[in-house]
DRENSEDO-72519 format. One record per residue (C-alpha): x, z, y. Coordinates in steps of 0.1 Angstrom, whole numbers, plus 5000, padded with zeros to 4 digits. Each point is the difference from the previous one (the first is absolute). Last residue first. Example, Ala and Ser with C-alpha at 12.3 -4.5 7.8 and 13.67 -1.06 7.14 Angstrom:
513750714989;498650074966;
// end
This chain:
914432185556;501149664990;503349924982;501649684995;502749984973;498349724980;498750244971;499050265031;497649725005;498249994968;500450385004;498149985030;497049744987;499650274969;499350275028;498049815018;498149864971;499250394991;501750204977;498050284983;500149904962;502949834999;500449605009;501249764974;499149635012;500850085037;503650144987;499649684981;501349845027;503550084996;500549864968;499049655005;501950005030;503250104982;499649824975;500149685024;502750175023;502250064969;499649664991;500849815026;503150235008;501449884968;498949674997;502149985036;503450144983;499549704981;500049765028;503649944995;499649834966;499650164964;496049874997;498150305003;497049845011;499949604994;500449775036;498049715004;497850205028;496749895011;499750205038;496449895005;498350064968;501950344995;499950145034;495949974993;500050154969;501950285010;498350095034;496749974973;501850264976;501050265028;496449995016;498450014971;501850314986;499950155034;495749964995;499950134964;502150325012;498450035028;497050044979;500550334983;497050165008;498149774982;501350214975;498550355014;496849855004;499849874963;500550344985;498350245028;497349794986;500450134966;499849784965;503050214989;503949965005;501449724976;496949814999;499650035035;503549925013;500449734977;496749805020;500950105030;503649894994;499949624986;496049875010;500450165032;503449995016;501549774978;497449765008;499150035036;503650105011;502849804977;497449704987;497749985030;502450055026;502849754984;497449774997;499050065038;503349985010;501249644980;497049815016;500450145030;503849945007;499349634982;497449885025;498149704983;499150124969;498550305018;497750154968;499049864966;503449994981;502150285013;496350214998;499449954961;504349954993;500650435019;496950164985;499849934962;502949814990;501850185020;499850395003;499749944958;503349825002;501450255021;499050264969;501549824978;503649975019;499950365011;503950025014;501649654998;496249785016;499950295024;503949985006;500249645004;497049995028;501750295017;503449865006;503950014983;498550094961;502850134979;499150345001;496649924983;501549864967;497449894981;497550274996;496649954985;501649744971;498749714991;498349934969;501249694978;497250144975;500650014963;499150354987;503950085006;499249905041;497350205003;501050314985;503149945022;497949975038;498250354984;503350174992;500949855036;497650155016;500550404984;503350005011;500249865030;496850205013;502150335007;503049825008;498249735029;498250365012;503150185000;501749745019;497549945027;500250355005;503949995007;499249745026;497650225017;502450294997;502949805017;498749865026;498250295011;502650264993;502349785018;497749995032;500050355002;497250254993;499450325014;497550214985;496450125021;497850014966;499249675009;503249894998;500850174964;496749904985;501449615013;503050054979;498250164971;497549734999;502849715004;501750184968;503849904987;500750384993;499650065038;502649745013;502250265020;502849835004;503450235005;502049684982;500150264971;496149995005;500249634995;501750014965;498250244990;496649805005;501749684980;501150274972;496650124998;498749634999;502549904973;499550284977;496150035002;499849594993;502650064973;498149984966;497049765010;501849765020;502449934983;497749954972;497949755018;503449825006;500649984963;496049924994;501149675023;502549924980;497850004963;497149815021;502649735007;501150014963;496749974991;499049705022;503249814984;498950064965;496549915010;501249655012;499349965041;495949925014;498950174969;496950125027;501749965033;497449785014;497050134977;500750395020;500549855034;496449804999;497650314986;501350245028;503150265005;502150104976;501250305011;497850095030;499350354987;503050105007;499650374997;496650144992;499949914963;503150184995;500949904963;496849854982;499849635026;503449834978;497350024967;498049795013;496750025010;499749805039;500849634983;499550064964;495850035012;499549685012;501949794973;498250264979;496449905014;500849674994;500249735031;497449815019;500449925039;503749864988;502750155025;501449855034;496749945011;500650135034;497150314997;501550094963;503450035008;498850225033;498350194981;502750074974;501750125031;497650255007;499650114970;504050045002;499150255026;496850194991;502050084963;500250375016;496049974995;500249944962;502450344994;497050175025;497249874982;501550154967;500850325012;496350045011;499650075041;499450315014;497949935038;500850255025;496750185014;499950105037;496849815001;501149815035;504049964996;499950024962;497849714995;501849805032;503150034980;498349954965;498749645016;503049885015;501950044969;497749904978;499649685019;504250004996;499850024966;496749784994;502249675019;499849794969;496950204986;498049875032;502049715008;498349784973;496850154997;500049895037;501449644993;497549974970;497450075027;500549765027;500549754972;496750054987;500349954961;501450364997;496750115003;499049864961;503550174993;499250395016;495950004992;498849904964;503249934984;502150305015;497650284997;498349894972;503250044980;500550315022;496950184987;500849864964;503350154995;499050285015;497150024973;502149934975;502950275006;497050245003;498949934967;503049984988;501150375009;496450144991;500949834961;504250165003;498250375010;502950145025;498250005036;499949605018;500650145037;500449665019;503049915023;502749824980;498449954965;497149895016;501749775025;502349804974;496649994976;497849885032;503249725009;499749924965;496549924997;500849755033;502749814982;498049984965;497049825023;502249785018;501949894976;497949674991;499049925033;504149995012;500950305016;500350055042;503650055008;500350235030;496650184994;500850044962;504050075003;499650235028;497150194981;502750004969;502650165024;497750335009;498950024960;504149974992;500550305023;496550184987;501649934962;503450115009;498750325013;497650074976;502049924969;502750255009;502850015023;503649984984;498849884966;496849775018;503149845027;502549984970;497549804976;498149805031;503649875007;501049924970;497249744995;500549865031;503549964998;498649844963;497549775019;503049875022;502349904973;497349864976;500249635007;503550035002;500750054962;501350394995;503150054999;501150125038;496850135014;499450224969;503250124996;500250055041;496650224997;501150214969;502850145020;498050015034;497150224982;503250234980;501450045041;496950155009;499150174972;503250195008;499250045037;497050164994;502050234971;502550115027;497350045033;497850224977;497149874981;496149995003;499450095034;500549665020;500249935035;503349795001;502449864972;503550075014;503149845014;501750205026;501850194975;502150294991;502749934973;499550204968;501550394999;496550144996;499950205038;500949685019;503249715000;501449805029;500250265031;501850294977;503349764998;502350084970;501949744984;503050094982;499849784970;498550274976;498150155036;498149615000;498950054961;498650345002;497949855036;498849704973;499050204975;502250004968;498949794970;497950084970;497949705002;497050215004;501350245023;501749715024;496249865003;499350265023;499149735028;502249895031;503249944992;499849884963;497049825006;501449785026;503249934978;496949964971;498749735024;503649885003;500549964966;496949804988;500849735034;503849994984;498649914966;497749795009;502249805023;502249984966;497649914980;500049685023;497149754984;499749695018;496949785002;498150215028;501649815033;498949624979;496550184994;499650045039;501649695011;497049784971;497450255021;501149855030;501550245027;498350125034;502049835028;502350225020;500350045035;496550125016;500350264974;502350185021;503650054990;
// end
């Protein structure tokens, strides 16, 4: 559901869906976290109860692929970039932070919901990390806040002494004396007080100006991107970025889209720090912070499915959706080694579900047969919908017990019969990202008068231009380095972006022309035709990511052959 179609809810709506008390949705949200913690923490020693692989062999169960070395379940779902605790006791605090989240989301009066998700947040985010880290990401956010939402005269002064006592504690060496500590503290505080009243808002007054500031620390992720590439590239230097940056500049996405809420005027010019704040530090961002980070999306989406549905009924939703999170979680391993067995007793090779091992083995001189190709690149597909399955659905059911009507990542993908249903069924948040921000800006603006331009060049600057760039090159260089090398070797992978395009917009068009009254998978005699539908639209989604997943060594004309080897065709 986009938030295009729904209407945020009153305030009299949101206090009718918090009126009823279920203990027994509290309960069963209680017990499944401790399921959770059960299987993948040590919290079976202090409850004196069997480990989870002990348990499975008393019932029969052995499988090597679900559990690892300490007899709990192995996981996909982890706290990242941290030192302080192992995986186990991460995700423990993890799971306690959610627990005391949902009790304070569900009883507390609704005018304190979102400050106390807030509030829990900066508690498992500075136990997990530390004060510095937390305090330079909520120092990166709080100069959003300030350029985006300029402060009324009376908190201006306050605002901007907190922005130097967010950046002090964040970047400034204060030693250990408490009286040389406060000191410094104060004259930060001051520095950027003076900073922002005397020079940054006065400035802001020029339009031309305010729009700059504006787009500057919206966009700072990918400027930082460009810049450190081009850095490395001439000084040979790689820029090293603070933890705490780095958590705020994986946000670069759903800033975006609160951008674009703010730029239409579909949110108030002035709101609270904290109503600001509650929407990028929640508790639902701690688990994988680099996966899905487009769960949730902008300022608009969140207040529309705020207490949209009762609590009760939001829990129970977030309750399922942690049941298929946990499917997920335990027998991702089991299902995609049986899937790759399963081929190779059908004597095809699908190189343990890798396009990078299957286009290593052409280079290296291999044979490859079209089955292997169609096969393998669908079998990827797979492990990379299992591997993030898990971990984005806990996040989409966080959400939704905290009181959000959140949707889910994946919805369903292998029911979609075209392209434009499968991109909305496969990465439904991220699509919305590609467009509100790229595809609605030029749809709008450009060729109202010739639909097959008008619908191509959106689809080109949402699928190419703004996957492509502000989606991959921007991922790709936080995951791998600030290196040159870096960004050159993803823009690489522009076929990819391009055959994307090309499929979606042949879709879009066929679809606005040949309107069709007729539901897929309705039980008729064109079922058999959902069927082949589909398999050719995954299919082709699959398939050109051998563009998008290239080894080391393989040129675009080797990629472009086994693209073609996919359809049978082979070029020597």
């Amino acid at each position: 559901m986009s938030f295009l179609g729904q209407k945020q809810p009153t305030w009299e709506q949101q206090e009718q869906n918090d009126s009823q008390v279920n203990w027994g949705v509290v309960v069963a949200v209680i017990g499944l976290l401790f399921i959770y913690a059960y299987l993948f923490t040590h919290v079976a020693d202090w409850v004196n109860l069997p480990r989870p692989q002990e348990m499975a062999e008393h019932f029969g169960i052995e499988n090597e692929k679900i559990f690892d070395r300490d007899k709990n379940v192995d996981s996909e779902m982890f706290i990242s970039s941290t030192r302080q605790f192992n995986s186990d006791d991460e995700r423990l605090i993890l799971f306690a932070i959610i627990s005391c989240a949902f009790l304070s989301a569900y009883f507390l009066p609704l005018r304190f919901k979102k400050g106390s998700l807030f509030i829990w947040f900066l508690i498992g985010m500075g136990v997990l990390y530390g004060i510095r880290t937390t305090t330079c990401l909520l120092f990166a956010h709080w100069i959003v806040y300030l350029v985006l939402h300029v402060p009324r005269p009376s908190l201006k002064i306050p605002f901007g002494f907190l922005a130097g006592v967010f950046a002090c504690i964040s970047f400034a060496e204060t030693g250990d004396l408490w009286i040389k500590n406060t000191a410094v503290l104060a004259g930060w505080g001051v520095g950027l007080c003076l900073l922002f009243n005397l020079i940054v808002w006065p400035a802001m007054r020029f339009n031309l100006i305010a729009r700059g500031l504006r787009t500057l620390v919206i966009q700072s992720a990918l400027i930082t991107v460009g810049v450190g590439a081009i850095w490395q590239g001439i000084q040979g230097e790689a820029w090293k970025l603070p933890l705490g940056i780095l958590l705020f500049f994986w946000h670069w996405e759903r800033l975006m889209l609160y951008h674009v809420d703010y730029k239409s005027g579909r949110m108030p010019k002035e709101i609270s720090p904290i109503a600001y704040l509650s929407i990028f530090l929640t508790p639902a961002s701690l688990p994988n912070w680099k996966w899905g980070v487009t769960i949730g999306q902008g300022y608009t989406y969140l207040e529309n499915n705020f207490y949209c549905q009762d609590k009760n009924r939001l829990a129970i939703e977030g309750i399922k959706i942690w049941g298929i999170a946990l499917i997920y979680l335990v027998f991702n391993d089991v299902i995609r080694y049986g899937l790759i067995s399963l081929f190779e007793f059908f004597k095809i090779e699908v190189y343990g579900a890798r396009i990078t091992r299957m286009v290593s083995h052409y280079v290296a001189g291999g044979e490859v047969t079209t089955s292997s190709v169609l096969a393998t690149t669908i079998l990827d597909q797979i492990r990379w919908m299992m591997l993030w399955g898990g971990s984005v659905h806990f996040k989409t059911g966080i959400w939704r017990v905290c009181g959000y009507q959140m949707d889910p990542y994946f919805n369903k993908p292998w029911l979609s019969t075209n392209l434009v249903t499968y991109w909305t069924r496969f990465t439904f948040h991220y699509r919305e990202f590609l467009v509100r921000c790229f595809y609605y800006p030029v749809f709008f603006k450009y060729f109202k008068n010739n639909i097959i331009l008008r619908v191509t060049l959106a689809t080109f600057a949402a699928v190419t231009v703004g996957n492509l760039v502000w989606g991959h090159v921007t991922e790709g260089m936080f995951y791998h380095g600030m290196y040159f090398h870096n960004f050159a070797e993803v823009l690489k992978t522009w076929p990819y972006f391009v055959l994307l395009t090309l499929g979606i917009t042949v879709t879009e068009l066929y679809l606005f022309w040949m309107k069709s009254t007729r539901k897929p998978w309705t039980l008729d005699r064109f079922w058999f035709t959902d069927f082949i539908a589909m398999y050719c639209t995954i299919q082709f989604y699959c398939i050109i990511h051998v563009f998008a997943k290239p080894s080391s060594g393989a040129t675009l004309t080797d990629c472009t052959k086994l693209f073609l080897i996919g359809f049978g065709i082979r070029v020597d």
